[in-house]
C-alpha positions as CSV (number, residue, x, y, z in Angstrom):
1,X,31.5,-7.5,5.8
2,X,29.2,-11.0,5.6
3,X,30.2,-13.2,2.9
4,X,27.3,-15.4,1.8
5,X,27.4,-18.0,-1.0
6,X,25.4,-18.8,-4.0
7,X,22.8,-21.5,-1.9
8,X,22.6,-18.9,0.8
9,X,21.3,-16.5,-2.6
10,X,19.1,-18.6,-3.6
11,X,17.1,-19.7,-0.4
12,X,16.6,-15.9,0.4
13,X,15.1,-15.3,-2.8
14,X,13.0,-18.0,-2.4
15,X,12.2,-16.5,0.9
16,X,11.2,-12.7,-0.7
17,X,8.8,-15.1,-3.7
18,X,6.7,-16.5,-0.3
19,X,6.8,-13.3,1.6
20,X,5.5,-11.4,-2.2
21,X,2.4,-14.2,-1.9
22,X,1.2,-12.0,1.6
23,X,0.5,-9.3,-0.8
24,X,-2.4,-7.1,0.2
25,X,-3.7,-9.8,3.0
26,X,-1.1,-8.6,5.8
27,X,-1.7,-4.7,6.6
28,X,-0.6,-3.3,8.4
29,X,1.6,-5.8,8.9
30,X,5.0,-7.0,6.9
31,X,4.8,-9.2,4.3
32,X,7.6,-12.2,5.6
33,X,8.9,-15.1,4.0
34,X,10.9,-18.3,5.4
35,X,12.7,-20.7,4.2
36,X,14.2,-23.7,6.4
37,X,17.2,-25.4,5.5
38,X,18.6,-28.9,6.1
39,X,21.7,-30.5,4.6
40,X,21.0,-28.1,1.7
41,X,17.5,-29.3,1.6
42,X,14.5,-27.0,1.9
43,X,12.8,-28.8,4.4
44,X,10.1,-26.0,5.3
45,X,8.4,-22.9,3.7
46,X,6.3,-20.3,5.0
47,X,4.8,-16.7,4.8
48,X,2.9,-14.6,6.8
49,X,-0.4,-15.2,5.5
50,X,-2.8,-12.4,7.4
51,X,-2.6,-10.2,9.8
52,X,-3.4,-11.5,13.5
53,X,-2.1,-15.1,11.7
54,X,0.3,-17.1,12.7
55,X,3.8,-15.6,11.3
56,X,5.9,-17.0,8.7
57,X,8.4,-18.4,11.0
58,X,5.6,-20.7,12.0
59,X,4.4,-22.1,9.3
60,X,8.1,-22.8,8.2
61,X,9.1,-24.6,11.4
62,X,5.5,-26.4,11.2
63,X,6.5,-27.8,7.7
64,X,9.7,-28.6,8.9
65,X,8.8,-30.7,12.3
66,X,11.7,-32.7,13.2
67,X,14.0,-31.9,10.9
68,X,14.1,-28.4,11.9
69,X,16.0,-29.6,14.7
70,X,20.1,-28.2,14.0
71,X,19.0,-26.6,10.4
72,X,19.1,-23.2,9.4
73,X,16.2,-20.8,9.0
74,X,16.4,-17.6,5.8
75,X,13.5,-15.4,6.9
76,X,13.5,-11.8,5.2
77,X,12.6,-10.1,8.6
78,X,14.0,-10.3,11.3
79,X,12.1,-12.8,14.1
80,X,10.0,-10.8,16.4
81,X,10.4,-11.0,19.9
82,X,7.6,-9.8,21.8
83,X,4.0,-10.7,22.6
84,X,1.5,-9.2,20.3
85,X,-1.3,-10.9,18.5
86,X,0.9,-14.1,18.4
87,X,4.0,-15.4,20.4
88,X,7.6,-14.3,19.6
89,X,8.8,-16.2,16.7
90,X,12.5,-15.5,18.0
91,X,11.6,-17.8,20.9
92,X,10.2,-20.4,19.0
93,X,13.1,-21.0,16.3
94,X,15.3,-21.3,20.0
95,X,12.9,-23.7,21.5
96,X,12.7,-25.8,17.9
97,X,16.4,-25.9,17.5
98,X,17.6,-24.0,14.7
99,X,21.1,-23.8,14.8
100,X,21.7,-20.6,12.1
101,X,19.3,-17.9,10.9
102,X,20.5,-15.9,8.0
103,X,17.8,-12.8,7.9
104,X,17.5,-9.8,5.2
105,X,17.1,-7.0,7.6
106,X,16.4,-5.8,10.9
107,X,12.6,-4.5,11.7
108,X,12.4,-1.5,12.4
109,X,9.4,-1.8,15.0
110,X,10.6,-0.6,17.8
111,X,8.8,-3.1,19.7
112,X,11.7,-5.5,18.0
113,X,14.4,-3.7,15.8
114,X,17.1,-5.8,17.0
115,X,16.1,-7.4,20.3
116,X,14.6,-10.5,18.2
117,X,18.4,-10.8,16.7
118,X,19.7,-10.4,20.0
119,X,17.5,-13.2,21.3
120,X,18.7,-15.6,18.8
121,X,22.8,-14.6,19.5
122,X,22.2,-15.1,23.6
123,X,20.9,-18.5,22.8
124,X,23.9,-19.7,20.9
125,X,21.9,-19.4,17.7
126,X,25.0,-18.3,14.6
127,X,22.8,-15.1,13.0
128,X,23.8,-13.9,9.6
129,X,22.4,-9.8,8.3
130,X,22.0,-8.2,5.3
131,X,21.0,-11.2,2.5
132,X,19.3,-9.1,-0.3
133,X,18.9,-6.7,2.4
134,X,17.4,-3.9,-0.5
135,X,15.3,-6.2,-2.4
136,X,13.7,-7.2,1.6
137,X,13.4,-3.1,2.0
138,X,12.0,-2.4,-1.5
139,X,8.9,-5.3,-0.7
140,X,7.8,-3.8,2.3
141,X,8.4,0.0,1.1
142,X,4.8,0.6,2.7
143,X,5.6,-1.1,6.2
144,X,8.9,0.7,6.6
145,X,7.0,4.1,5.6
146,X,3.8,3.4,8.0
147,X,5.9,2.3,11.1
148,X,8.7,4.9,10.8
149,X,6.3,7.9,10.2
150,X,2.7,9.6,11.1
151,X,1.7,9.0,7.7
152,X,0.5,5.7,5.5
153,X,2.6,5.3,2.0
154,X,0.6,7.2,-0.4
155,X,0.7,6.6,-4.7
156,X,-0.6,8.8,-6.8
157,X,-2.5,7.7,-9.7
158,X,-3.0,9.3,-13.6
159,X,-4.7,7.9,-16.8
160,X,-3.9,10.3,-19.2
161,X,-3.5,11.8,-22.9
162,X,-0.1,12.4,-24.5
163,X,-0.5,16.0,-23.9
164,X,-1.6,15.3,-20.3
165,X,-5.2,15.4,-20.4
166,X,-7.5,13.5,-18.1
167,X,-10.6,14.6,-18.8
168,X,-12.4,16.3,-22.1
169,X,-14.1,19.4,-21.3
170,X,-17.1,17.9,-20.3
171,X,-15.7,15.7,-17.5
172,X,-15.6,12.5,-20.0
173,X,-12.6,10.4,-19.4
174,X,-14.2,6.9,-20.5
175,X,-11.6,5.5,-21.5
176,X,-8.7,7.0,-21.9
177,X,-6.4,4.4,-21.3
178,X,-6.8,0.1,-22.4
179,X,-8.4,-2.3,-20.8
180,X,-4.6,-4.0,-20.1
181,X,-3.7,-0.4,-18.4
182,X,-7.0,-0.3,-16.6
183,X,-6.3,-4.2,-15.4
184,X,-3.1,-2.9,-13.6
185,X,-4.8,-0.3,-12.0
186,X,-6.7,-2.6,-10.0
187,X,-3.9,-4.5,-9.6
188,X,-2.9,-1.4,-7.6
189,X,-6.2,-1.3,-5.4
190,X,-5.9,-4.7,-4.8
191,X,-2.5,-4.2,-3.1
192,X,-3.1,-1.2,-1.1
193,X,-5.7,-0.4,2.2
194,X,-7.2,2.7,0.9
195,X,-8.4,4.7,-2.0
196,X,-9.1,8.5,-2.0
197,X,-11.5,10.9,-4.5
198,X,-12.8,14.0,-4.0
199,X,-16.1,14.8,-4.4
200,X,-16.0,16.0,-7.6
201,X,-15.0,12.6,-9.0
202,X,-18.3,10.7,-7.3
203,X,-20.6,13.3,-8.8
204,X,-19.1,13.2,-12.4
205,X,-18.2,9.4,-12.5
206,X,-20.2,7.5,-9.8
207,X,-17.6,5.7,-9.4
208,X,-17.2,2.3,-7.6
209,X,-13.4,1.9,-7.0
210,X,-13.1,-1.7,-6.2
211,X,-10.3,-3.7,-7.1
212,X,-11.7,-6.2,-10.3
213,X,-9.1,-8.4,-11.5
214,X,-9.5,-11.1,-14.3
215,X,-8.0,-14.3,-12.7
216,X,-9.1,-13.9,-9.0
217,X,-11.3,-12.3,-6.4
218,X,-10.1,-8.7,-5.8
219,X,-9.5,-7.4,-2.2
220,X,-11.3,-4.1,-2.1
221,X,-9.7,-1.1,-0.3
222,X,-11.6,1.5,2.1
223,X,-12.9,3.8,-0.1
224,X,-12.6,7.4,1.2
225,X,-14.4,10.6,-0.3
226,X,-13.7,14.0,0.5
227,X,-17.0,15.6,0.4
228,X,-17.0,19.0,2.4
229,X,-21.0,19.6,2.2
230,X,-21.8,16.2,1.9
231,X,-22.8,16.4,-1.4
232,X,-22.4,12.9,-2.1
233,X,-26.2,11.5,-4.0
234,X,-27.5,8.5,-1.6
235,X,-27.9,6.4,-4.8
236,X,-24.2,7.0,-5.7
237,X,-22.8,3.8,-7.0
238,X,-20.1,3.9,-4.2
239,X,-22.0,3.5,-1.6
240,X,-25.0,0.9,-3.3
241,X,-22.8,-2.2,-4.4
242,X,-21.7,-5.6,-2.8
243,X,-18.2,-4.7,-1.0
244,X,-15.6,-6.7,1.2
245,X,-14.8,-2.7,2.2
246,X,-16.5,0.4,4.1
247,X,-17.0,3.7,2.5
248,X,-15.6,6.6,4.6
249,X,-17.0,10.1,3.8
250,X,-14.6,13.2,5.2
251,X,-17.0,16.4,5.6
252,X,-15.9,19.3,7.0
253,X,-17.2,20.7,10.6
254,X,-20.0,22.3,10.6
255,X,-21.6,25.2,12.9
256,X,-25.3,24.1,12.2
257,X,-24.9,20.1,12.5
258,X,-28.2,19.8,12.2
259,X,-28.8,20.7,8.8
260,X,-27.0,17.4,7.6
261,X,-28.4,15.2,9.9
262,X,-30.9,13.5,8.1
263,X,-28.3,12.7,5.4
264,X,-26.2,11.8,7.9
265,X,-28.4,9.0,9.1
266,X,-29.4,7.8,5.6
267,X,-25.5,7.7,5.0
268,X,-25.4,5.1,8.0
269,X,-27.8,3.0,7.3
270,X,-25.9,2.0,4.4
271,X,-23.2,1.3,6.5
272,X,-21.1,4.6,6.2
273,X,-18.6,6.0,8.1
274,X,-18.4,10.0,8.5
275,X,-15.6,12.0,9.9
276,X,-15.2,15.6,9.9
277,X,-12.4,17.7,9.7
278,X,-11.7,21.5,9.6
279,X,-11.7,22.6,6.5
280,X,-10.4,26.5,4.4
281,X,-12.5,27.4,1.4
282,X,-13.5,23.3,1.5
283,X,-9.9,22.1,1.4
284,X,-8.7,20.1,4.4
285,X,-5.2,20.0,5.8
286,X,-4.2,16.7,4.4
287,X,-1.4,15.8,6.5
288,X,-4.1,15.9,9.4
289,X,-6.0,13.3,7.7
290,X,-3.6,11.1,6.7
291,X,-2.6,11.0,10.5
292,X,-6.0,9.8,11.6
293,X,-5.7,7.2,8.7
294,X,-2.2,6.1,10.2
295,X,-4.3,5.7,13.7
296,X,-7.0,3.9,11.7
297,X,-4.1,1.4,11.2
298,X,-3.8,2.2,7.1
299,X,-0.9,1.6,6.0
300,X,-1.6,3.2,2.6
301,X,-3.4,4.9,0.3
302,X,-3.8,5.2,-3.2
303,X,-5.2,8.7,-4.6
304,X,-7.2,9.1,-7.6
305,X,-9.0,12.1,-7.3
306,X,-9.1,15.2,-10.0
307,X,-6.7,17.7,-10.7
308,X,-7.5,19.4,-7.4
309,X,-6.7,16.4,-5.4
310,X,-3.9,15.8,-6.8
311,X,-2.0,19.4,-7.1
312,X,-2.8,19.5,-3.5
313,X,-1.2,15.9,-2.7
314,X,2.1,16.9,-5.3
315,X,2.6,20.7,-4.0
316,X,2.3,19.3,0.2
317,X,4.9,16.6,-1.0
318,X,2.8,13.9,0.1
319,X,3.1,11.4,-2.5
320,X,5.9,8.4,-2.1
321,X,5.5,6.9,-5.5
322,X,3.5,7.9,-9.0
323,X,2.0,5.8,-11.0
324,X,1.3,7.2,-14.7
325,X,-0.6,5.5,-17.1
326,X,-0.5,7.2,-21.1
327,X,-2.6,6.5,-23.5
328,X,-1.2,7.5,-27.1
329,X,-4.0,9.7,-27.5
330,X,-3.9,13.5,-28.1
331,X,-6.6,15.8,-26.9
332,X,-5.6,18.4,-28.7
333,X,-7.1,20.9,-26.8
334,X,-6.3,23.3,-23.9
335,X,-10.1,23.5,-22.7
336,X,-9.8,19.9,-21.2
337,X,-9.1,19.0,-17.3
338,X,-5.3,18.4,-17.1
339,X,-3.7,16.3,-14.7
340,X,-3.3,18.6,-12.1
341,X,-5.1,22.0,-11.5
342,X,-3.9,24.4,-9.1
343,X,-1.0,27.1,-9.5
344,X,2.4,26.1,-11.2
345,X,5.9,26.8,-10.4
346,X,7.2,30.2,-12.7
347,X,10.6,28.1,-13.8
348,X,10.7,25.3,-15.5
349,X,13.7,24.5,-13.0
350,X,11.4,24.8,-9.7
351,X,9.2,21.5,-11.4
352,X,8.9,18.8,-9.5
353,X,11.3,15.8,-10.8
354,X,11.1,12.4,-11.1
355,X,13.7,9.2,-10.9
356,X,11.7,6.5,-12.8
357,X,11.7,3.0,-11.2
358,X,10.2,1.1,-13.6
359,X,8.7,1.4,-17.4
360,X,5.5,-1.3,-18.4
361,X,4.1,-1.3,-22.0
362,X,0.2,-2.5,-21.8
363,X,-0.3,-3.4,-25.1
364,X,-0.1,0.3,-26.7
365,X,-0.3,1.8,-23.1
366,X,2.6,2.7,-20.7
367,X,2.9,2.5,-17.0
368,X,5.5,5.1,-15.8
369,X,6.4,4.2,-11.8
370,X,8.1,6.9,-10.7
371,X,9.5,8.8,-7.3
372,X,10.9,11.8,-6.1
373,X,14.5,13.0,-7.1
């Protein structure tokens, strides 16, 4: 088993802090960080700063310059080594030099898982695995998901009551939770490629779902509706406001097209994009969706819809990690909309459980992050 030391510790954390800073500007890409070493000396520091950009490797290596030459590289991915949108990065820590590369954890691209390590060994370059291998796996949780599967990494969303309420009877749910809670939410949007509602959400909402944070410009996901008839109004707020993202209606296939066409081209204009799928009773098969999304190159997708949405997303086990917001407010009701609407399980024992990852107090709100048993 590798042995590493306290330095070696330290530079790859330093490493996963860069690769963190790639946040939501990489998809679908890895977020990467690299660190390079000299006499104990950080000589050079990079991350991968956007997909199709150079990777982090580079930059690194390009801070470094001459002093690169014999030192050792900590990089939290391991170096690619093929052609895509830029050169092999394996290839260019042999051609600088390097004389070790201590990395976190193999990629598992295909198009690299393992040859890039393999490049590095033939060339008489000492490589070291595993460094904070988990804490490497836990940062790119969506890559890992999106490149080893047909789907993109999905979260699931709730602002809620106590007593599990996310709407009044009406359909009111402003606000339920604080502005902190609300501030993390788009924290969450700001992070991720996509972001799903029904229908039923646009019409009693209007909506915008862009990602507004307080310090900084806000990356915007891809906003997607599920809107079976098209129902959507063409002054909806979602698809009328400045965006650095598309809107993406889902409708379900038709047998007279050319009843919606007008809509269709009005929808356009403003810069829409409409898909159809088949749909039962106006519910699509999900998992056929979030395959065209993987092909779309999304890498994931944050849901909050309504209660329909939602029961369908928890009951297909499509959701990779929950995100639960309370309030410490009590409806006190049962005529409200609950979290989820669709049939339960008869035993308390068939409910679905939950290992919680990590607890947040908002002021007087509380994050729950949670994930399958």
């Amino acid at each position: 088993m590798q042995k590493f030391s306290s330095i070696d510790y330290k530079h790859m954390k330093r490493a996963l802090e860069l690769a963190k800073l790639g946040e939501g500007k990489t998809s679908p890409n890895p977020m990467v960080g690299a660190v390079v070493v000299k006499n104990g000396e950080i000589v050079g520091e990079g991350y991968h700063q956007e997909c199709g950009g150079p990777h982090a490797e580079v930059f690194a290596l390009e801070e470094a310059g001459k002093k690169a030459v014999g030192a050792d590289i900590y990089v939290t991915l391991e170096p690619c080594s093929h052609y895509g949108k830029t050169p092999p990065c394996a290839q260019k820590l042999i051609d600088t030099g390097i004389k070790k590369a201590v990395v976190a954890m193999v990629d598992p691209n295909p198009e690299v898982s393992g040859r890039g390590i393999e490049m590095l060994r033939e060339a008489g370059i000492k490589v070291e695995l595993g460094l904070l291998k988990n804490e490497a796996q836990k940062l790119n949780e969506i890559f890992l998901k999106y490149i080893q599967s047909d789907y993109p990494f999905v979260f699931l969303k709730k602002a809620q009551t106590l007593d599990g309420y996310i709407a009044s009877k009406t359909g009111d749910s402003k606000w339920i939770t604080n502005s902190a809670a609300r501030l993390e939410g788009h924290k969450l949007r700001h992070r991720i490629d996509a972001i799903m509602v029904g229908i039923g959400t646009v019409l009693a909402d209007d909506p915008s779902l862009t990602a507004r944070l307080d310090t900084r410009e806000g990356i915007d996901p891809l906003r997607i509706i599920l809107d079976p008839d098209l129902e959507i109004p063409i002054n909806a707020r979602i698809i009328n406001q400045k965006s650095t993202a598309k809107t993406l209606i889902i409708t379900a296939q038709n047998d007279e097209p050319d009843i919606l066409a007008k809509k269709e081209r009005l929808l356009k204009l403003k810069q829409v994009d409409i898909i159809s799928f088949a749909a039962e009773n106006k519910y699509f098969d999900l998992r056929e969706i979030l395959k065209t999304l993987k092909k779309r190159k999304i890498s994931s997708l944050l849901v909050e819809g309504g209660a329909k949405l939602s029961h369908t997303f928890l009951k297909e086990n499509l959701v990779d990690k929950f995100y639960y917001f309370i309030a410490p407010k009590i409806y006190g009701g049962s005529d409200g909309i609950a979290s989820f609407c669709g049939k339960g399980p008869k035993l308390m024992s068939d409910t679905v459980e939950l290992k919680i990852l990590e607890q947040k107090l908002l002021e007087d709100n509380i994050l729950l992050i949670a994930e399958r048993k």
